[in-house]
C-alpha positions as CSV (number, residue, x, y, z in Angstrom):
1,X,62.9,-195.9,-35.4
2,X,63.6,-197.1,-38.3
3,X,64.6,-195.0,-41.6
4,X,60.9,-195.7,-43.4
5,X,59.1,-194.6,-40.6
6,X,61.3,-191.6,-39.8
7,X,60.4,-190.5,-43.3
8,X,56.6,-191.3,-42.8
9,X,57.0,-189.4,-39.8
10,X,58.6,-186.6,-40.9
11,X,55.9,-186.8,-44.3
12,X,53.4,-186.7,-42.4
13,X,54.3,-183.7,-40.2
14,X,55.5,-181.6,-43.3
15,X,52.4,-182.2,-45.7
16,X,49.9,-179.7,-43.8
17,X,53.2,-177.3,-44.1
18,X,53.6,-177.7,-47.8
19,X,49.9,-177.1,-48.2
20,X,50.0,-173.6,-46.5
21,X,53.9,-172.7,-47.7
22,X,54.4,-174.7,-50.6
23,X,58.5,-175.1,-51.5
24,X,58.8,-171.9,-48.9
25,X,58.7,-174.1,-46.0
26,X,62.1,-174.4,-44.2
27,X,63.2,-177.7,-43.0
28,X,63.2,-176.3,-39.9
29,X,59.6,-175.8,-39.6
30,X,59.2,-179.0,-40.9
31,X,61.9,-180.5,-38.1
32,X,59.9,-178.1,-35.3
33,X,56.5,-179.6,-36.1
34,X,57.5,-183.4,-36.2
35,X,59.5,-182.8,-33.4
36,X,62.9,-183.4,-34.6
37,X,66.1,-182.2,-34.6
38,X,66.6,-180.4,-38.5
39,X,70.0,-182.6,-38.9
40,X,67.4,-185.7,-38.6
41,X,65.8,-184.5,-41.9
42,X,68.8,-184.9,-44.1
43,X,69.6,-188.3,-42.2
44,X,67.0,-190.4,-44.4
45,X,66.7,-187.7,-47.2
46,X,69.6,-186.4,-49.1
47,X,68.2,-182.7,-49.8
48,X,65.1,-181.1,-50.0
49,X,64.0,-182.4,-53.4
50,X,64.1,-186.0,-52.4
51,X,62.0,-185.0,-49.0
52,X,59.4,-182.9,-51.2
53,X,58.6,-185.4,-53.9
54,X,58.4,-188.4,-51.1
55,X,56.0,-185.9,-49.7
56,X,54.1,-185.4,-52.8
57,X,54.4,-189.3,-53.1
58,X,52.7,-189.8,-49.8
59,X,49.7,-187.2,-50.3
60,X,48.9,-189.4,-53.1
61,X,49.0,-192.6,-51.2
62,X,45.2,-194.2,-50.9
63,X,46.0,-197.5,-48.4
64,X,43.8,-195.7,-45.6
65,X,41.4,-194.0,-48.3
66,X,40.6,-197.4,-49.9
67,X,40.5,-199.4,-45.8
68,X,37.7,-196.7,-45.1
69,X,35.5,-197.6,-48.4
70,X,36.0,-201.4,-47.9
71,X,34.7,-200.9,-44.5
72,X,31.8,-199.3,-45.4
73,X,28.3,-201.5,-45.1
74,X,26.7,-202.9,-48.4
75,X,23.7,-202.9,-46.1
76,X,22.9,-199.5,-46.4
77,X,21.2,-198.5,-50.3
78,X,23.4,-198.0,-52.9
79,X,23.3,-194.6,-52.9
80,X,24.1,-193.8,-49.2
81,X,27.4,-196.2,-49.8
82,X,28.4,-194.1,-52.7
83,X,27.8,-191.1,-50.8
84,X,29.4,-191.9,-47.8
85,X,32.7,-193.4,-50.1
86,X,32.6,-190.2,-52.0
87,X,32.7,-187.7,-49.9
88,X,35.8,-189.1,-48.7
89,X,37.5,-188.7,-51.7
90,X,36.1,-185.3,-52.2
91,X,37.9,-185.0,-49.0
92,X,41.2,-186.5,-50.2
93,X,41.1,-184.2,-53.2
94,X,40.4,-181.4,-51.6
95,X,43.7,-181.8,-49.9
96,X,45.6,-182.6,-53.2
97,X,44.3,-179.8,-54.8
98,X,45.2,-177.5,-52.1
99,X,48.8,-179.0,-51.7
100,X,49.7,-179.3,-55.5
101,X,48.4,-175.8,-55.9
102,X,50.4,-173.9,-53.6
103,X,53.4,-175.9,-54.0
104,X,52.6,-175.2,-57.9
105,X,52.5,-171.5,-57.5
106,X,56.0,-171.8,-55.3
107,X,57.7,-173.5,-58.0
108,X,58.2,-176.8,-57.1
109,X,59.0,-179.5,-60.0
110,X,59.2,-183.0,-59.5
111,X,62.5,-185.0,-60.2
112,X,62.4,-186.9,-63.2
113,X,65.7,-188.7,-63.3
114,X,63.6,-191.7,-62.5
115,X,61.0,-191.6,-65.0
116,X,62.3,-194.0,-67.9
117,X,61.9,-197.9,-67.0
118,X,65.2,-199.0,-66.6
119,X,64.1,-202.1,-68.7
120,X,62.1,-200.9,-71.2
121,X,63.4,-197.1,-71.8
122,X,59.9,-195.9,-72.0
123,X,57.9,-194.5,-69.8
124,X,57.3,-196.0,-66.1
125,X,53.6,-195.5,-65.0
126,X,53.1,-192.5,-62.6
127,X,53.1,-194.3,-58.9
128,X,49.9,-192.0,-58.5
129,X,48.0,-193.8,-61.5
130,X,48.4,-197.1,-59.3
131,X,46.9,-195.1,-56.6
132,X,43.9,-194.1,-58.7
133,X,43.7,-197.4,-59.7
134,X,43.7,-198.8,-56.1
135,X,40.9,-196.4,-55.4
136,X,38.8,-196.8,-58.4
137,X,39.0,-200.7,-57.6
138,X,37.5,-200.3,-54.0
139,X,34.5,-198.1,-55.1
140,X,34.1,-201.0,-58.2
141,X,33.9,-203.6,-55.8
142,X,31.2,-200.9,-53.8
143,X,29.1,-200.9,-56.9
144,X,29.4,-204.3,-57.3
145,X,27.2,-205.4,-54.6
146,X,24.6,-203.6,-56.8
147,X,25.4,-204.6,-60.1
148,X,21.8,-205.5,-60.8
149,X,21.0,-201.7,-61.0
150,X,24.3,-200.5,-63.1
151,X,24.1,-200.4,-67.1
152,X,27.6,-200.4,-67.5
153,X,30.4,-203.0,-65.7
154,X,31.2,-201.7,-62.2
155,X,34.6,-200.9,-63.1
156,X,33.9,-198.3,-65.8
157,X,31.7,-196.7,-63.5
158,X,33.3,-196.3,-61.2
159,X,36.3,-194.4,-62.9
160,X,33.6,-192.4,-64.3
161,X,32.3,-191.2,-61.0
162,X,35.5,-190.8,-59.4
163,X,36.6,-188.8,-62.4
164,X,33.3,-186.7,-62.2
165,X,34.3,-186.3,-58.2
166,X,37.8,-185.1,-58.9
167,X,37.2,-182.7,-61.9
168,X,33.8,-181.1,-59.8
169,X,36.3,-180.6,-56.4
170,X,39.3,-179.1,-58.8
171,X,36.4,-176.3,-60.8
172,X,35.0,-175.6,-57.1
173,X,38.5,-174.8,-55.9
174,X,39.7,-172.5,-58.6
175,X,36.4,-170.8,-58.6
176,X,37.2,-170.3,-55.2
177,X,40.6,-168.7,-55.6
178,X,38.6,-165.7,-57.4
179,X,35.5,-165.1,-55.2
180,X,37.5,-166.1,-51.5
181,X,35.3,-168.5,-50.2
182,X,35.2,-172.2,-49.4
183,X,34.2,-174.2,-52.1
184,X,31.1,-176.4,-50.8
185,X,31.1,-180.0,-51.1
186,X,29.1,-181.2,-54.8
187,X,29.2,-185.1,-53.5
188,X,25.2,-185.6,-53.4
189,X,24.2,-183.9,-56.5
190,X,27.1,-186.1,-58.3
191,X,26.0,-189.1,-57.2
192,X,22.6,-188.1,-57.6
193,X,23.7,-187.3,-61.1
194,X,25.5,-190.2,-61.4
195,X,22.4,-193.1,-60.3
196,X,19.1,-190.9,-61.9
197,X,21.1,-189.3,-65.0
198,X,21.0,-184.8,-65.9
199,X,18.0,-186.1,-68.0
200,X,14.2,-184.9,-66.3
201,X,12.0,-187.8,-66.1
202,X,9.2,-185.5,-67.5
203,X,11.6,-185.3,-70.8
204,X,12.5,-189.1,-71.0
205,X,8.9,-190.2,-70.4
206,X,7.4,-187.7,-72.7
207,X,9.0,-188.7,-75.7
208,X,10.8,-185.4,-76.1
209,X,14.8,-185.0,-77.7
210,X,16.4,-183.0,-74.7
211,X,18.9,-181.6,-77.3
């Protein structure tokens, strides 16, 4: 195997971990549930950091996220499509949210020795803003198969939707941290929202200011 997919491997094995334990996780748990010998850990990662932040780094990673929504059928209405895509990344941020937050509230920073661009000595871009962008781009080419009924270009919807779907699922999860209970999922009123507007027909048709 070779030492990219020994650390997908591994990733993979330790995410659910870091979810539930956050930094508190041992590397032997981590070697016990992908199966692994705990020396194998520090054979493709040099210390703990480096294994948490490629963890981080693959929790963020949208390749399968973005196969499921290209795969989904622009024969259905629009609205079933944007449902359907949605709720899987209601899903996928569900997950973040639960993982950033507990490895958060353990105390885990990422390493920034990397964050300057060696060229420029600004800034590099997040890796997780290309991921957002990869995702907003599949659920832009989803809307585009129904341009005709969008008032703004499909690609500024789109990051308007998934933006509504993230900032909903994040509110739903820390309201549930206070009353203990699993935060529901808000996908069909958003995208209700999102295609008819928070406006009542009554109060558009009537001639009324909703304000």
């Amino acid at each position: 195997m070779s030492t990219e997919d020994r650390q997908e491997a591994i990733a993979l094995a330790a995410i659910p971990l870091l979810a539930e334990h956050g930094t508190h996780v041992t590397t032997g748990q981590i070697a016990k549930a992908a199966g692994i010998a705990e020396g194998t850990i520090f054979r493709v990662f040099k210390d703990k950091q480096e294994l948490l932040d490629f963890c981080v780094l693959r929790a963020f990673r949208t390749r399968e996220l973005v196969e499921r929504i290209d795969a989904i059928s622009v024969d259905q209405p629009l609205t079933s499509r944007l449902i359907e895509a949605m709720t899987m990344i209601d899903e996928m941020a569900a997950r973040l949210g639960a993982l950033m937050h507990t490895l958060g509230a353990t105390g885990y920073r990422p390493n920034e020795d990397h964050k300057k661009d060696d060229a420029s000595g600004k800034d590099a871009k997040p890796p997780m803003m290309d991921e957002f962008e990869r995702t907003t781009t599949a659920i832009s080419a989803l809307l585009s198969s129904g341009q005709e009924q969008l008032r703004l270009p499909a690609d500024r919807a789109a990051g308007y939707l998934i933006g509504l779907t993230f900032m909903t699922r994040m509110q739903a999860m820390r309201t549930a941290q206070f009353d203990q209970k699993e935060p529901e999922s808000f996908v069909a009123e958003i995208v209700d929202l999102f295609t008819n507007g928070a406006v009542a027909v009554q109060a558009k048709r009537g001639g009324k200011d909703p304000r």
